[in-house]
C-alpha positions as CSV (number, residue, x, y, z in Angstrom):
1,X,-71.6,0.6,-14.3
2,X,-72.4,-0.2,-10.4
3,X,-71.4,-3.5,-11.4
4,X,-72.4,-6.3,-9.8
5,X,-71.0,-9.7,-11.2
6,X,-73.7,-9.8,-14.1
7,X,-71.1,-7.0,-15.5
8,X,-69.5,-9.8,-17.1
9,X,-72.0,-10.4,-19.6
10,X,-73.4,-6.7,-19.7
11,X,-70.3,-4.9,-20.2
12,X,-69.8,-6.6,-23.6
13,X,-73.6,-6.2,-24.6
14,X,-73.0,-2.6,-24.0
15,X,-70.3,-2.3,-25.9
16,X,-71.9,-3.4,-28.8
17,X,-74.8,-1.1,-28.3
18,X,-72.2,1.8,-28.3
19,X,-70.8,0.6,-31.2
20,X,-73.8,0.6,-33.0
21,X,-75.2,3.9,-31.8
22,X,-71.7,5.4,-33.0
23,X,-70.8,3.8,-36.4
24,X,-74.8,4.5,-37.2
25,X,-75.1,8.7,-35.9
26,X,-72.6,11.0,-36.7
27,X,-71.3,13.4,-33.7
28,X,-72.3,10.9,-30.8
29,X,-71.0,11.7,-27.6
30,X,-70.5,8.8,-25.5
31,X,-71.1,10.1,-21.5
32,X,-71.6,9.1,-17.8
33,X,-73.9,10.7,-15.2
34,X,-71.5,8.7,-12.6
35,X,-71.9,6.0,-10.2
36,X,-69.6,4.1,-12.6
37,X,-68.1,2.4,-10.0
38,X,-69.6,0.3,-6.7
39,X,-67.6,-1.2,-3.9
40,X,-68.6,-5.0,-4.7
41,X,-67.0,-8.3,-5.5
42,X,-66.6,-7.0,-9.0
43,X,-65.0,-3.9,-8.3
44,X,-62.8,-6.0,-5.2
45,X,-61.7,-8.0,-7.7
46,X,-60.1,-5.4,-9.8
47,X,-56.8,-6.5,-7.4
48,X,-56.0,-9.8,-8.1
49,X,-53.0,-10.0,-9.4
50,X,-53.7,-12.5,-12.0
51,X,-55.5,-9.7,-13.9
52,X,-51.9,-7.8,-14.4
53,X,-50.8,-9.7,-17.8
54,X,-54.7,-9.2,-19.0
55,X,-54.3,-5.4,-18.5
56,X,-50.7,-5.2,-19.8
57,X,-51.9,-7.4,-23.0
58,X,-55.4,-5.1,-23.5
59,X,-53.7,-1.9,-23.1
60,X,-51.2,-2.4,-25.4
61,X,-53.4,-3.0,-27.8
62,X,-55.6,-0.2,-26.9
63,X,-52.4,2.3,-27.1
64,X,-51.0,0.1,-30.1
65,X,-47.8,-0.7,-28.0
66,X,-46.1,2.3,-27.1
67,X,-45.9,2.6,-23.7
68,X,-43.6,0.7,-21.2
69,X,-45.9,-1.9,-18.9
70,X,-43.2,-3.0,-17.1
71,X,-44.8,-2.1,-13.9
72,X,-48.1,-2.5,-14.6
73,X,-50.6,-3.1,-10.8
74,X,-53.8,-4.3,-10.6
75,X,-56.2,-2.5,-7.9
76,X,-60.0,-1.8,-7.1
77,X,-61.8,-0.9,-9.1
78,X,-59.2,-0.8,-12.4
79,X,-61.0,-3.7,-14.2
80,X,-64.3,-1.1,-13.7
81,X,-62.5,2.1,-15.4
82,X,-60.7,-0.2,-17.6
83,X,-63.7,-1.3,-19.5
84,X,-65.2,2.5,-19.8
85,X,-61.9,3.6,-21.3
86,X,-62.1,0.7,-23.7
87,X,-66.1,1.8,-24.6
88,X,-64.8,5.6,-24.9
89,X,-66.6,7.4,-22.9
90,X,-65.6,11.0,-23.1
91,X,-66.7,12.6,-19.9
92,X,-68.4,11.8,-16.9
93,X,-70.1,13.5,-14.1
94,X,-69.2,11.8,-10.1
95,X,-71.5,10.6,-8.5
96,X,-71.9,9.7,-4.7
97,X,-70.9,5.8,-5.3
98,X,-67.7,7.1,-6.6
99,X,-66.4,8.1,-3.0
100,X,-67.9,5.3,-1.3
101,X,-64.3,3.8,-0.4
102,X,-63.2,7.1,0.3
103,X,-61.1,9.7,-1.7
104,X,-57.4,7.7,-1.9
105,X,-59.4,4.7,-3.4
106,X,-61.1,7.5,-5.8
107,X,-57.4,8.3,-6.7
108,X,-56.2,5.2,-6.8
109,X,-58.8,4.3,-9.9
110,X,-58.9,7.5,-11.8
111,X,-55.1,8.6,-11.6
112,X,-52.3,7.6,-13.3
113,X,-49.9,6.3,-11.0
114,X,-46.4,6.1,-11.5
115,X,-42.7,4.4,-9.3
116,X,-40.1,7.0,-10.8
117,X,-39.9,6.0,-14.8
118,X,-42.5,3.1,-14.4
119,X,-45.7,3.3,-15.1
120,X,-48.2,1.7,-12.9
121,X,-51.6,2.5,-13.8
122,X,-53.1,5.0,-16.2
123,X,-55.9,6.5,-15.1
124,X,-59.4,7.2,-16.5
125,X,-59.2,8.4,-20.0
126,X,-61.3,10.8,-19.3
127,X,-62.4,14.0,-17.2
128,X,-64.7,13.3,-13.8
129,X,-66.4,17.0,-13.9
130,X,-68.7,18.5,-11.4
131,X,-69.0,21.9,-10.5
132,X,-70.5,21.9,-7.1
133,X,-67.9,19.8,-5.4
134,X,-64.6,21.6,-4.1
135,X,-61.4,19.5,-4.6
136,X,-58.6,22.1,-2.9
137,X,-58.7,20.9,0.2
138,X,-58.2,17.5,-0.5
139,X,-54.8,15.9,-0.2
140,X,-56.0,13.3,-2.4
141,X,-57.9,14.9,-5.3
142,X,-56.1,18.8,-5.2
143,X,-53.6,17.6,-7.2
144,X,-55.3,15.7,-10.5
145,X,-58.3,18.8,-10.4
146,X,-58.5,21.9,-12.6
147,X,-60.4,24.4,-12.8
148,X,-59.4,25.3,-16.4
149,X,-61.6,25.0,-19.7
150,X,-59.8,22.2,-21.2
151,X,-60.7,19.9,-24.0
152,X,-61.8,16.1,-23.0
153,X,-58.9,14.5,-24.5
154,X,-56.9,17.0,-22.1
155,X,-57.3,14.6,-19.5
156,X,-55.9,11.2,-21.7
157,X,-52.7,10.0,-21.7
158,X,-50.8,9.6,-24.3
159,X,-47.6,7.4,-26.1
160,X,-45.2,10.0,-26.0
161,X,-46.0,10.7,-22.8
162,X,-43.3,10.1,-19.3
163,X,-44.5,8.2,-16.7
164,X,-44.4,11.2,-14.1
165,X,-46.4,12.9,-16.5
166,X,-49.3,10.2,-16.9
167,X,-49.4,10.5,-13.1
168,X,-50.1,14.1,-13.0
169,X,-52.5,14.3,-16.0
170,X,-55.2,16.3,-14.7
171,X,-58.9,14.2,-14.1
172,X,-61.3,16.5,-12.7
173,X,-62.8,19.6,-13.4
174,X,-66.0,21.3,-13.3
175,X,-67.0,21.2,-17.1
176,X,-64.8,20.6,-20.5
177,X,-65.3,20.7,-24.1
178,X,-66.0,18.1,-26.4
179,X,-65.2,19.3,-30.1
180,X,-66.2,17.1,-33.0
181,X,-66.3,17.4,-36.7
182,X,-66.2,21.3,-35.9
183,X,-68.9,21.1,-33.5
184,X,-68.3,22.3,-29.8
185,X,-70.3,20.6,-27.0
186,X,-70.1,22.0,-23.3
187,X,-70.2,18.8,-20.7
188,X,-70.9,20.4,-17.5
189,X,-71.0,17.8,-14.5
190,X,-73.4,18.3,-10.8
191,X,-72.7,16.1,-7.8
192,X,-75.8,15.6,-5.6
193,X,-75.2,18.3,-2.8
194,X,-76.0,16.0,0.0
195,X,-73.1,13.8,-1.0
196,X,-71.4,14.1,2.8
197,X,-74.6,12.5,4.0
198,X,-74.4,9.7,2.0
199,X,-70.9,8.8,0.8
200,X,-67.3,9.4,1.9
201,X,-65.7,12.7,0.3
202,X,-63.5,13.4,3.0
203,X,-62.2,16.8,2.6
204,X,-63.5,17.1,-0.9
205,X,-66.5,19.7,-0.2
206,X,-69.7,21.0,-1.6
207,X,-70.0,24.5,-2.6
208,X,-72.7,26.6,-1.5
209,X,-75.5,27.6,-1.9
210,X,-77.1,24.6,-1.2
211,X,-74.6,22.2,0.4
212,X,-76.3,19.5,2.0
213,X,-79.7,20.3,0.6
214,X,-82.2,18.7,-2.4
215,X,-82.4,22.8,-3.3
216,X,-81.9,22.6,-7.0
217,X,-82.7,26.6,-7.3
218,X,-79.6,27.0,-5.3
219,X,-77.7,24.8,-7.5
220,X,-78.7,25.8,-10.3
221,X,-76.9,29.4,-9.4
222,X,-73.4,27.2,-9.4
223,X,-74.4,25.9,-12.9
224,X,-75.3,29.2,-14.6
225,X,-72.6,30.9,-14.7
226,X,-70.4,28.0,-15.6
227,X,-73.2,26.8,-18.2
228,X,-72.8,31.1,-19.5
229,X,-69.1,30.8,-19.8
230,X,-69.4,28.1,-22.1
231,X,-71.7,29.2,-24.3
232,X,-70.4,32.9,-24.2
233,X,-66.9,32.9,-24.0
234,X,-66.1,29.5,-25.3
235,X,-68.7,29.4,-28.5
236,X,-70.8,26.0,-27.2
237,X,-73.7,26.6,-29.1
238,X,-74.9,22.8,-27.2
239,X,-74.6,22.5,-23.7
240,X,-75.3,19.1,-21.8
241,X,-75.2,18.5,-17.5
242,X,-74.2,15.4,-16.3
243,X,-76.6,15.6,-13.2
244,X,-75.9,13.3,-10.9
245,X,-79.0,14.1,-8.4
246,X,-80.1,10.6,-7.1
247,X,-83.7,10.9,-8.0
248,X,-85.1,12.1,-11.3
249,X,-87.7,15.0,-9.8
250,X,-84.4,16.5,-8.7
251,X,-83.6,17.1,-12.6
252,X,-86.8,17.7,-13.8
253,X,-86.9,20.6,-10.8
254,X,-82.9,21.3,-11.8
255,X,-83.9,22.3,-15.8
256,X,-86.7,24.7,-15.0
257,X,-84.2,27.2,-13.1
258,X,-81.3,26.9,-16.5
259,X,-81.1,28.5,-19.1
260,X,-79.2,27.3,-22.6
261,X,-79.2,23.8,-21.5
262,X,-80.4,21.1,-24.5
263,X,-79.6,17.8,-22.6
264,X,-79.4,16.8,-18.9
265,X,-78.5,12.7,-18.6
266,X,-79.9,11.8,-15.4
267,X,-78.2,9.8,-12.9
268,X,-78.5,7.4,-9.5
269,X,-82.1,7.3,-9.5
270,X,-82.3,4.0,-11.5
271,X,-85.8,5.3,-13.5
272,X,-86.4,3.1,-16.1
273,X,-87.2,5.5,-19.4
274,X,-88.3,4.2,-22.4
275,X,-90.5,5.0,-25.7
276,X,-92.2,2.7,-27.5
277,X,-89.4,1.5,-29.9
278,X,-87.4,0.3,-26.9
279,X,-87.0,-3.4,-26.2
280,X,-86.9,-3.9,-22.3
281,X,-85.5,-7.0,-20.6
282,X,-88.3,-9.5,-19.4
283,X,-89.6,-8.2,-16.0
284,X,-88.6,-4.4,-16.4
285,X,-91.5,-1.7,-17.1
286,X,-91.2,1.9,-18.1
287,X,-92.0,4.6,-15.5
288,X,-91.2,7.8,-17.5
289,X,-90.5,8.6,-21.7
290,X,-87.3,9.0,-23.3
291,X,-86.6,11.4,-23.6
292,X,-88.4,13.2,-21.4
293,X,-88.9,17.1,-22.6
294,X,-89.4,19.9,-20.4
295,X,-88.6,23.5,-20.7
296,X,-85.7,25.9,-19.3
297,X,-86.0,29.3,-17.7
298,X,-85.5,30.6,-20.8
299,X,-89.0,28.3,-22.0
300,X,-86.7,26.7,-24.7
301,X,-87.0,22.3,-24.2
302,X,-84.5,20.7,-22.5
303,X,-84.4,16.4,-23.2
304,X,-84.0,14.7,-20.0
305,X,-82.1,11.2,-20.1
């Protein structure tokens, strides 16, 4: 994630964490606070085109074969959301790095792309959510947003799928549902408000209140009514934000205005939380617990990751 070229050696190592952590804990949930991708050699080198037969070969295995590849592309960015989809993560919030190359790139790596009946790339396998960022008027983005309550795996492709369809398969919304084992999670996703500031959205837009400003009591009055509808008209009895906020206070401030929120993960702000059962690489020192617990509006705990 933000890869730099030591991403060749992490991705794998993380893999095998996640692999653990889900053969070992029934229910896990597998999620991004963003930033998952970084304009960098790594990411730059997503579109050599040496990389197309490694794609074709990895996805078909991935899909077990089904699909046509005849027209498989390489492009930025695509070896980056290739290895998430291959992890499984299941939703992700954006974050600012995201939009760094500006929103076509964005589409370009998220959406499945198709030339008439061939398909040339297939997108995240996954939703990108936020709720505070407006996709309508976007020329890029309008088109592969919703704003309905859909289940993660709404936003996969599939075998029996046409490649015209792959390419309108929806990848961003403001919050979905994860449902395992008869368990319903609500994944609602947060984009830090001063996003224009410090990244390219183009005509993608922050909603007010609070556009442009660190004001998580503003936010939080985008959240709570999305965070509600889960909970109230959709039966998520476990609600988790991907909060994309850039520094760590910003959440900690964010959970004390929510209410019916057990997990926010934490992202762009690089803190480095650990517990004492955590082995840290050499040089790397903890700055804050993990989890760390705090306490909504509604004075139940919230775990901050």
């Amino acid at each position: 994630f933000e890869a730099s070229v030591e991403a060749v050696q992490d991705a794998p190592r993380f893999a095998a964490i996640v692999d653990t952590l889900e053969h070992t804990y029934p229910n896990t949930l597998i999620l991004s606070s963003g930033d998952n991708i970084l304009p960098s050699p790594f990411s730059n080198s997503g579109e050599d085109p040496s990389l197309v037969t490694p794609l074709k070969n990895t996805y078909s295995s991935y899909y077990g074969g089904p699909f046509s590849f005849n027209d498989l592309r390489a492009g930025i960015g695509r070896v980056d959301m290739s290895i998430m989809n291959f992890i499984g993560i299941e939703a992700s919030a954006l974050g600012n790095h995201e939009f760094d190359l500006g929103t076509s790139e964005l589409r370009n790596m998220i959406a499945g792309v198709n030339s008439g009946s061939n398909i040339r790339w297939f997108g995240a396998q996954f939703p990108y959510l936020s709720s505070n960022l407006d996709f309508s008027g976007d020329v890029n983005l309008s088109n592969i947003g919703t704003n309905a309550r859909l289940q993660n795996t709404a936003f996969r492709s599939n075998p029996s799928m046409t490649a015209a369809q792959i390419a309108t398969t929806p990848k961003l919304a403001p919050s979905c549902i994860i449902t395992k084992n008869g368990q319903k999670y609500g994944i609602v996703g947060a984009t830090t408000p001063i996003l224009a500031s410090i990244s390219s959205p183009g005509a993608t837009s922050i909603k007010n209140p609070g556009a442009g400003t660190n004001d998580m009591s503003l936010l939080a009055t985008i959240l709570q009514p999305v965070i509600d509808s889960l909970h109230f008209s959709e039966g998520c009895d476990k609600i988790i934000i991907l909060a994309h906020m850039q520094q760590l206070i910003l959440e900690k401030q964010l959970a004390t205005f929510l209410h019916g929120v057990d997990i926010i993960v934490s992202g762009g702000s690089h803190t480095l939380m650990a517990d004492a059962t955590d082995r840290l690489r050499a040089g790397d020192v903890a700055v804050e617990t993990y989890p760390f617990f705090t306490t909504g509006a509604d004075s139940k705990p919230i775990a901050i990751i």
